[in-house]
Structures are given as C-alpha cells and as structure tokens.
C-alpha positions in Angstrom: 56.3 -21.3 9.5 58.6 -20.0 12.0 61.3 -22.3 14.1 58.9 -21.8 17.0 56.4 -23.1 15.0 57.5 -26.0 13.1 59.0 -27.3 16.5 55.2 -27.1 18.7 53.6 -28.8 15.6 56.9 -31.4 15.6 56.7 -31.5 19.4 53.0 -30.8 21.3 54.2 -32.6 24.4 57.0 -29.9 24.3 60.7 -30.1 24.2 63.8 -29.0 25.4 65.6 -26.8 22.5 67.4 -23.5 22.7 68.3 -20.9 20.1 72.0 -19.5 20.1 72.1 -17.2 17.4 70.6 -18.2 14.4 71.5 -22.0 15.7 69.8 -24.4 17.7 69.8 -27.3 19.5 68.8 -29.3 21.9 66.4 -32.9 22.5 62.4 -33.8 22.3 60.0 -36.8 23.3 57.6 -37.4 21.0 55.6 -40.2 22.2 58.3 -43.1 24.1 61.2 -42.0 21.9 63.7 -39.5 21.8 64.8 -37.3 19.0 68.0 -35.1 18.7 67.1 -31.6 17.2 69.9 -29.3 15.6 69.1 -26.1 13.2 70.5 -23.6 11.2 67.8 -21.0 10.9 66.7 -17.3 9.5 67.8 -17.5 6.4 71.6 -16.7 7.4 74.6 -17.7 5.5 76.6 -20.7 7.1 80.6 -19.8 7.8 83.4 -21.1 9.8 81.8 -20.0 13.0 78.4 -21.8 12.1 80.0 -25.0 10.3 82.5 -25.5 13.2 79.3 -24.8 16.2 77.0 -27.1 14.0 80.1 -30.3 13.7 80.3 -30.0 17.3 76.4 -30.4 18.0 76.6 -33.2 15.4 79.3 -35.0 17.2 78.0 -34.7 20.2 74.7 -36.6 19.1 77.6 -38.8 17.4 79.1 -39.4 21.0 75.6 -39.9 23.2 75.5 -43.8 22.0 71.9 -43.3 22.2 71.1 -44.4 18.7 67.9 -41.7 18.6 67.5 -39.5 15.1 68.5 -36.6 14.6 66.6 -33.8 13.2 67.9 -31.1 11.1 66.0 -27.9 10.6 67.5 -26.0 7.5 66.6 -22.2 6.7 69.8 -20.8 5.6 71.4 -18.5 2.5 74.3 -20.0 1.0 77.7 -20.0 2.4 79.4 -17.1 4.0 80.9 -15.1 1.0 83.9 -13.5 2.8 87.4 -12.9 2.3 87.5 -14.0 6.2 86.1 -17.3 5.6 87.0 -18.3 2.2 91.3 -17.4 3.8 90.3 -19.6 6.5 88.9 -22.6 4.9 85.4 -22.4 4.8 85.0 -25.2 2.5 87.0 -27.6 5.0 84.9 -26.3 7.1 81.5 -27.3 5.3 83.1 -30.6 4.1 83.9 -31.5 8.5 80.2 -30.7 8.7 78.6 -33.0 6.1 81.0 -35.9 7.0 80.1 -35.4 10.8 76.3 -35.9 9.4 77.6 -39.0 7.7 79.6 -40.2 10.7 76.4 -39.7 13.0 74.2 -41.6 10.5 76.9 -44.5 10.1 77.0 -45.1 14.1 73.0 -45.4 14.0 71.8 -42.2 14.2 68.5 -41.6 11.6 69.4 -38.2 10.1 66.6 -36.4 8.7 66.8 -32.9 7.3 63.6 -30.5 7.6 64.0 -28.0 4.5 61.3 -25.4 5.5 63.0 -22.0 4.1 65.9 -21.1 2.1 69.4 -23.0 1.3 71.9 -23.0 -1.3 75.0 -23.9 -2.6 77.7 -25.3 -0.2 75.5 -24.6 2.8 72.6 -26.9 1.2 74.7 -29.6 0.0 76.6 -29.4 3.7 73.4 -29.6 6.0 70.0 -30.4 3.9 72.0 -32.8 1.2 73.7 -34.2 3.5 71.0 -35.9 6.2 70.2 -39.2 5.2 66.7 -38.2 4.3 65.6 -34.9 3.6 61.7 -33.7 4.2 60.2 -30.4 3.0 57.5 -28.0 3.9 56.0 -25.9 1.3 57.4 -22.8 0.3 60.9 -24.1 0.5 63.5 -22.8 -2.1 66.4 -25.0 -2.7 69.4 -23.7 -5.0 72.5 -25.7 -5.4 73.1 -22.8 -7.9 71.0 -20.3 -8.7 70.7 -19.6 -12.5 72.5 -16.3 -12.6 75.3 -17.4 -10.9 75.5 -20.5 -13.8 75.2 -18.1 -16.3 78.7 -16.2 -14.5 80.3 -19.3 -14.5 79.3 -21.1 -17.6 79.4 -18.0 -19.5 76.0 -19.2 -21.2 73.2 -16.7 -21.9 70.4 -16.7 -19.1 67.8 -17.5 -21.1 69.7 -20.7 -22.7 69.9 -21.6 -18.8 66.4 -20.6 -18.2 65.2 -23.2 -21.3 67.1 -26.1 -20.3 66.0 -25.8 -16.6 62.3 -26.2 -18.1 63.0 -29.0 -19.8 65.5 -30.9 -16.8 65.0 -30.9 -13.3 68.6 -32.2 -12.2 70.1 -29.1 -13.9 67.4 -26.9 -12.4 66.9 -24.7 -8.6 63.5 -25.3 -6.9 61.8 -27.6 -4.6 59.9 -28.9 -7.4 62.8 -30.1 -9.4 64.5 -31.4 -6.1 61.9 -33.8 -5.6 61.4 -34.8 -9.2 65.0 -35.8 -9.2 64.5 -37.6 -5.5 66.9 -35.6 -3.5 64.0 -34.6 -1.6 61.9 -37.8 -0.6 58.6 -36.2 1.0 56.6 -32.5 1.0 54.8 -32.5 4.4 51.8 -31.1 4.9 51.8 -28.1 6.6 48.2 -28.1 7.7 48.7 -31.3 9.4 50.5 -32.2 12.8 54.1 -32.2 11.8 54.4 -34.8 15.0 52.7 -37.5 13.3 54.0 -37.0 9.4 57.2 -37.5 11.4 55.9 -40.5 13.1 55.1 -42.5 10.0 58.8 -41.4 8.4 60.3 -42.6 11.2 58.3 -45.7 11.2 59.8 -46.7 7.8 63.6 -47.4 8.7 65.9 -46.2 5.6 67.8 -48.6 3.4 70.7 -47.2 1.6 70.8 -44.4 -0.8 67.6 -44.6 -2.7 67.6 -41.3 -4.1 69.1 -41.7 -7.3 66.2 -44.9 -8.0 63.5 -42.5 -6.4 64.2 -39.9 -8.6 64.3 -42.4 -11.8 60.9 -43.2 -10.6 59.8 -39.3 -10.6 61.2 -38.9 -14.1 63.5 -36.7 -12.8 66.3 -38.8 -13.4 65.5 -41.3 -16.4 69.2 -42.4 -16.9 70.1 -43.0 -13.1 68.2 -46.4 -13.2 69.9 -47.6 -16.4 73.3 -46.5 -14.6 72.5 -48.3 -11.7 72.0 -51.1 -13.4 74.7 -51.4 -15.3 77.2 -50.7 -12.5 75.5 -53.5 -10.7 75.9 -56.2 -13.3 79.7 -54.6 -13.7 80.4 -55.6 -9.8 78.9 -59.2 -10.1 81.1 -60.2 -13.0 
C-alpha cells in the first residue's frame, strides 16, 4: 500500500496531512477523536536532515498538551550512510529522535508505529522501535541488521548466520521473527478498514513495556519471562 493509501483506509472521513519530501505530517478525526500523524516514507534512508525535521514534528505533538496519539508511519532504508552525516553526528541525531518519541509518550501522548514497508538498523530502532506500540501491514521487512552485514562484523560465515537465524528469532531480520519475539504486537489486516483495526488498538490503553512478556508468550523469547521474574523478586527483597 502506498502512503495515500494506508492514510484513506486509516482516515475515510479524511484528514489533514501533507507530504514534504519523503516526510509527513500533519492531524486526522477519526470518529470524535483526534490523532497526530507523522511519517517517514519511500523507502529513503533517515539522516541529520530527516532525524532533526522528524524531532521537531514530535515535539511539537509533545508541546500541543492535547494528550491525542500519535501515529507513526515507517517506510524507510536504514540510516544515511555518509561521510556528511556520520562527521556530523548522525547517531545524536537518531538518539534526539527516539527520546523525543519517548518524551511525547511520557507527557500522554499514545505512540503507535505503522511498519508497512522497509526499515533498518538505526533508522528502525530510532522511529518503528521506538513508538510505544508498533503495528504492521503485510509485506513489511524489518532488519535491525541484515545478515550480511553480521557476517562483516562478526566475521562469521553466512551460512553459520543463516542456521542460527532458523533456529532464533531474536537473532534473526523479518517481520515474522519481530513478532515472534513481541517487538511487533499486531499484523493488521490489509483487506480490512485500517480505521477500525485502529479503533480497537486504541481502545485497549497500554500498560508498560509488555514486549519482552509478549514475546515469551510467542516463544520468541523463552528466557525473557524467567528474567523478568527473577529481576522482580531481586527488587522486593
């Protein structure tokens, strides 16, 4: 699905968002409420430029005192991979963008991220990792790393990566693995009104940080609980 798109299927009423670049912004009224709506879209690396632009949309929404979600649609490459950026700061940059999502969230804001394309590395963990609650739409292909780019670093074989990414999904690229290990909590339906699979996620307010017991309950993560746990009795004694 394109921006366009996902937004008339988020939004039938309508709505009131722009494009600058391959950013946009801007509010909608589904039903008697109000939802903030923020993007970084086709497919384009995020650098200082787009990190700085998005922090300032976010703190905006941050500043409004309006307490209505904020929706972040997330189709991007990884970060910028330039000699320009990287001089300048580019992971300050990314860092002021994800703590600007935490900010928003922390003054009352629901932050929900819309994975419906492409995002890796820093630019996933940055925008889509960081919302509070992060959706997906079929076809989405997350990468914190890819596998080659493990292989460069680790200086492992591919197909020794390739094996153990079969056999765990915390160590592994892909939407599948993403939700087995809870960092994504839902795969909407695209067939469906995105309006109303909206609705209902809305209609459940979020409690903490339940990814890491999500995933446990996914078998994605089968030692999270058991850590959990134990960290938990650790604090009450």
């Amino acid at each position: 699905m394109t921006p366009a798109e996902i937004l008339d299927s988020l939004f039938p009423a309508g709505h009131n968002v722009t494009t600058e670049g391959d950013l946009l912004f801007g509010r909608a009224t589904p039903g008697d409420g109000m939802v903030h709506v923020i993007g970084a879209t086709g497919g384009a690396p995020i650098g200082i430029d787009q990190a700085i632009r998005l922090s300032a949309l976010v703190l905006e929404v941050a500043g409004s005192g309006d307490g209505a979600p904020l929706l972040f649609l997330v189709d991007t490459a990884s970060q910028r991979m330039s000699r320009r950026d990287e001089l300048l700061g580019l992971s300050e940059y990314l860092a002021h963008l994800a703590k600007a999502l935490l900010l928003v969230e922390a003054q009352g804001h629901r932050t929900i991220g819309l994975l419906y394309g492409g995002s890796a590395a820093g630019a996933f963990i940055a925008t889509a990792l960081a919302c509070g609650t992060l959706v997906a739409l079929p076809g989405a292909h997350p990468e914190v790393m890819d596998l080659l780019s493990m292989a460069r670093v680790t200086k492992l074989p591919i197909e020794l990566l390739e094996e153990k990414a079969k056999a765990t999904p915390v160590f592994a690229p892909g939407l599948d693995n993403l939700v087995r290990v809870g960092g994504i909590a839902e795969v909407w339906d695209a067939g469906r009104g995105l309006g109303d699979q909206l609705t209902v996620l809305l209609a459940h307010p979020r409690s903490g940080d339940e990814r890491a017991t999500v995933g446990a309950a996914r078998g994605g993560r089968p030692k999270a609980a058991a850590i959990a746990d134990e960290i938990l009795a650790t604090a009450r004694s």
